[in-house]
N, C-alpha and C positions, 0 to 999 in steps of 0.2 A: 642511374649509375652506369648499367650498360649501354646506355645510346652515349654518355659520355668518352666512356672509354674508347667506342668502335672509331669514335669520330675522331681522338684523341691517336688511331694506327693499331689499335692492340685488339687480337682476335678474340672473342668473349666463349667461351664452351660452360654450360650450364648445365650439362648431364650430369644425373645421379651416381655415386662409383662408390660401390662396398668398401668398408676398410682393409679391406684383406689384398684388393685389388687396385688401391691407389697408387704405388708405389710404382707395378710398372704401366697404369694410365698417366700418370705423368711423365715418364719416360717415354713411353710409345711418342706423346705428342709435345712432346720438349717444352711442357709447362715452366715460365718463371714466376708465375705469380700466382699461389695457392690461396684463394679466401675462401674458409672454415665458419662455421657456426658451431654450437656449442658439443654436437654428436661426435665428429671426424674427429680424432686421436693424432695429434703430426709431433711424433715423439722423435728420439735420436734414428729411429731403425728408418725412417722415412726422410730424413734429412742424410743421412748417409747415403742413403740408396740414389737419392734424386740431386745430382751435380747441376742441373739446370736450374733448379730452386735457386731466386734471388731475392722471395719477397713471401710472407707468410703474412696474412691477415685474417683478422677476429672479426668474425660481425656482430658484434658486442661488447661485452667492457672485459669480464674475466678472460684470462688465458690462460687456465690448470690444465687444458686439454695438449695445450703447443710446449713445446722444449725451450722455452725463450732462451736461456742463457746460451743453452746450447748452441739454439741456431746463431745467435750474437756472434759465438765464437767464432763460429764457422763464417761471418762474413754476411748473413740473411739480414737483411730490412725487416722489423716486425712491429707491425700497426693493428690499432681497434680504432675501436669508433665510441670512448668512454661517455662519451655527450650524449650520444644519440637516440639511448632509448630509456634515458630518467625518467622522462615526466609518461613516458608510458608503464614502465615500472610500478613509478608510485600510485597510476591511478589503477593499476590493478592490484594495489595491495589496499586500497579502499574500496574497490569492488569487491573483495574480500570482506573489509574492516564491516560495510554497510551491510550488506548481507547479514555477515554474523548477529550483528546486534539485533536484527530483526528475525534469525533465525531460519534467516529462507534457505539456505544450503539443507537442511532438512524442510522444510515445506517445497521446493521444488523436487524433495525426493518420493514426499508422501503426497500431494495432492491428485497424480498422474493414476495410483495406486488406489488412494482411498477418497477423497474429493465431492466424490457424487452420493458417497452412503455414511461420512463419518463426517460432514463439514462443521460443525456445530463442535464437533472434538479437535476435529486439526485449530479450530478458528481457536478454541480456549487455550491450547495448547501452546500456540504461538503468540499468546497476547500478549507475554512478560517481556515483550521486549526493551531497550533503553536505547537512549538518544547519545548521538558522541560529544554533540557542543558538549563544552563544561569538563569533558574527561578529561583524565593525560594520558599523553602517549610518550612513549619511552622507544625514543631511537639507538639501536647499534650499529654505531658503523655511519659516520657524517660527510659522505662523501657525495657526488654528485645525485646519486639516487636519493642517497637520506634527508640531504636538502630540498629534494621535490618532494618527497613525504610532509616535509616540516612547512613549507608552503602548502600545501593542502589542506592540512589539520589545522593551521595559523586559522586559514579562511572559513573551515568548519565553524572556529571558534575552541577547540581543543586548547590545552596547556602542553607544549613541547619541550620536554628533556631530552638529553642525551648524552650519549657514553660513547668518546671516540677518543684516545688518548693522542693524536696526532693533528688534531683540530682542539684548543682547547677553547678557543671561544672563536663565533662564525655569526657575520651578520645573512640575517634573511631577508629580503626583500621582495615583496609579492607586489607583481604590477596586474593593473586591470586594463579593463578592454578602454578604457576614455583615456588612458593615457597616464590616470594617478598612481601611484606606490606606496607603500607602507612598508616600514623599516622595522625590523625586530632584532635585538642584539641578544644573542643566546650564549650560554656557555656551559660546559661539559662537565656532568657531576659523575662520581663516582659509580663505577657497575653497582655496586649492591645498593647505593641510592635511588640506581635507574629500577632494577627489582621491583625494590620494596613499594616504591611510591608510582608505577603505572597501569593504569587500569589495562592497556592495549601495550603490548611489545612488537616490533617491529626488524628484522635483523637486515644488514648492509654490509656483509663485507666479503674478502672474499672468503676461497673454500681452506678452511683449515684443519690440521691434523688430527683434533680430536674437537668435539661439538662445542660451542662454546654456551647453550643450553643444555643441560642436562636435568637428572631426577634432586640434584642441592641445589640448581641455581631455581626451577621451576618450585621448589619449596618453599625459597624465601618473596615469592613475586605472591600477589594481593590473591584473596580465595575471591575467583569466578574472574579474576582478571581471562584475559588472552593474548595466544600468542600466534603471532604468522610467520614466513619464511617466504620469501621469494628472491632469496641470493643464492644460497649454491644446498645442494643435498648432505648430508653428513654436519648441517653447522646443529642442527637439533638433532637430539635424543628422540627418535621417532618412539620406542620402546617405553621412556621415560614421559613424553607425551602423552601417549596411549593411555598408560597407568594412569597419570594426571586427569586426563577428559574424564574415563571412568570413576575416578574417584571424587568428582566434581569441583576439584580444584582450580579448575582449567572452566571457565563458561562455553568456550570454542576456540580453536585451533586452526588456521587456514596454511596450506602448504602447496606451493606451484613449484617447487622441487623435492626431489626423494634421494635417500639416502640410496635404495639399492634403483636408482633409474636405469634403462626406462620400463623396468621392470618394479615398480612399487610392490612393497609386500601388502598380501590381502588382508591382514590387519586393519592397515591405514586405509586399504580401498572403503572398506565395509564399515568405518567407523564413523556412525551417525552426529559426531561431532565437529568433524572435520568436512573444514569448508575445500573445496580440491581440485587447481586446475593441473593442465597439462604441461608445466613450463613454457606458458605463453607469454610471462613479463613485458617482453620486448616486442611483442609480435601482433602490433599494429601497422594498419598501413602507412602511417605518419613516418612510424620509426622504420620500419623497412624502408619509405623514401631516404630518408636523412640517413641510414647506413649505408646503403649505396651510394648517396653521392661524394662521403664522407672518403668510405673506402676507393671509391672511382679517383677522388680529387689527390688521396695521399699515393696510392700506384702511379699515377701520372708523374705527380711531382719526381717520386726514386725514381722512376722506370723509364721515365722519359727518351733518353740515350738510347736505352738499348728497346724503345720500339718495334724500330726493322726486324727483330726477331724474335720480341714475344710473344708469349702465346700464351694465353688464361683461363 
């Protein structure tokens, strides 16, 4: 993405800049073209401040962090890269899914620990594991990510529902490496259908105002089902989880976002139920190629004209 650019006239600057201090780093160096990942905050106070902004980009799919409408107003270009980092998404929320069943998110916490004096314990301890062929898994949120989920799970061998009111029926289509396909025509059943009847839940959408799991919707979902999170912080009842895992409602819980990020509460750190990365979803080297050249290709396209003067 950046040897595209440079060749394409536009100067690439990749240093790291505090939030506090963006505002007159972009001014100092007459930035037009800001590309953010999910940390950087580019609200009204930074679009007012910076006159030289003519392009605000996401290297990713959500955009709660950026002022979209705002900037709209104002005249700003605002692009992501929704495509880009699906299929790495969903196979980390089956790195997730595999784990849990098997229980290694706690066997890689205890084996380092106890391994060489308790094996014969750890080894009984984690033998109740189960298999996913055969489950179901219950999609929220049918969008490009939850479609690479339901591809995955198809091939597992899983049974795939889901709850998207704005998709109400979606063909899937899973190709292989020879070149064959297989067509699966799905259609969208009711939230508390999805609940009640999946063994594994999976959320996709974006960040919304108040959690759309909580401690009634985790009540009515199957005992020792689970539930993951790898779309935005705040969509699960962390609290409500919690309670859940410990009261063995919940078999395990996997989360790569947090509610209070990037500071998690130590609750959720310490909770032996909980499978937990770092807000990695997207952050393969695949999907970093394919974001950049995404984001490289759409700044070209706007920005093209005014080249001879921008700076990035």
């Amino acid at each position: 993405g950046q040897q595209a650019l440079e060749k394409a006239g536009f100067e690439v600057q990749t240093v790291h800049v505090a939030q506090e201090q963006l505002a007159s780093y972009l001014n100092k160096n007459k930035v037009s073209a800001l590309l953010v990942r999910s940390a950087t905050q580019v609200g009204k106070d930074i679009i007012d401040a910076c006159p030289d902004l003519k392009l605000i980009g996401r290297g990713g799919v959500g955009m709660d962090n950026i002022a979209v409408a705002y900037a709209r107003e104002k005249g700003l270009h605002i692009i992501n890269t929704p495509a880009a980092s699906s299929d790495s998404v969903a196979e980390l929320v089956f790195a997730h899914l595999a784990g849990g069943v098997r229980n290694l998110h706690e066997a890689n916490r205890l084996m380092p620990l106890e391994g060489d004096v308790h094996f014969k314990t750890l080894k009984k301890s984690f033998a109740n594991g189960t298999e996913l062929r055969g489950k179901t898994i219950g999609i929220i949120g049918f969008g490009r990510i939850g479609k690479a989920v339901a591809r995955i799970a198809l091939g597992v061998g899983m049974k795939v529902i889901y709850n998207d009111e704005t998709s109400p029926s979606e063909p899937i289509e899973i190709s292989f490496y020879d070149g064959r396909s297989v067509r699966f025509d799905l259609e969208t059943v009711p939230f508390e259908d999805l609940l009640a009847q999946s063994d594994f839940i999976t959320l996709h959408v974006p960040a919304q105002k108040k959690p759309v799991i909580g401690a009634a919707e985790i009540e009515k979902m199957k005992m020792g089902a689970a539930l993951i999170n790898t779309s935005r912080g705040g969509i699960v009842d962390e609290i409500a989880l919690v309670d859940a895992l410990e009261a063995g409602k919940l078999s395990f819980a996997a989360l790569d976002v947090f509610t209070s990020e990037p500071k998690p509460e130590i609750q959720i750190l310490m909770q032996p139920g909980l499978s937990l990365s770092p807000h990695i979803g997207a952050s393969t080297a695949e999907a970093q190629e394919r974001i950049g050249e995404e984001l490289a290709r759409q700044v070209i396209h706007l920005l093209q004209a005014q080249q001879s003067t921008a700076g990035l």
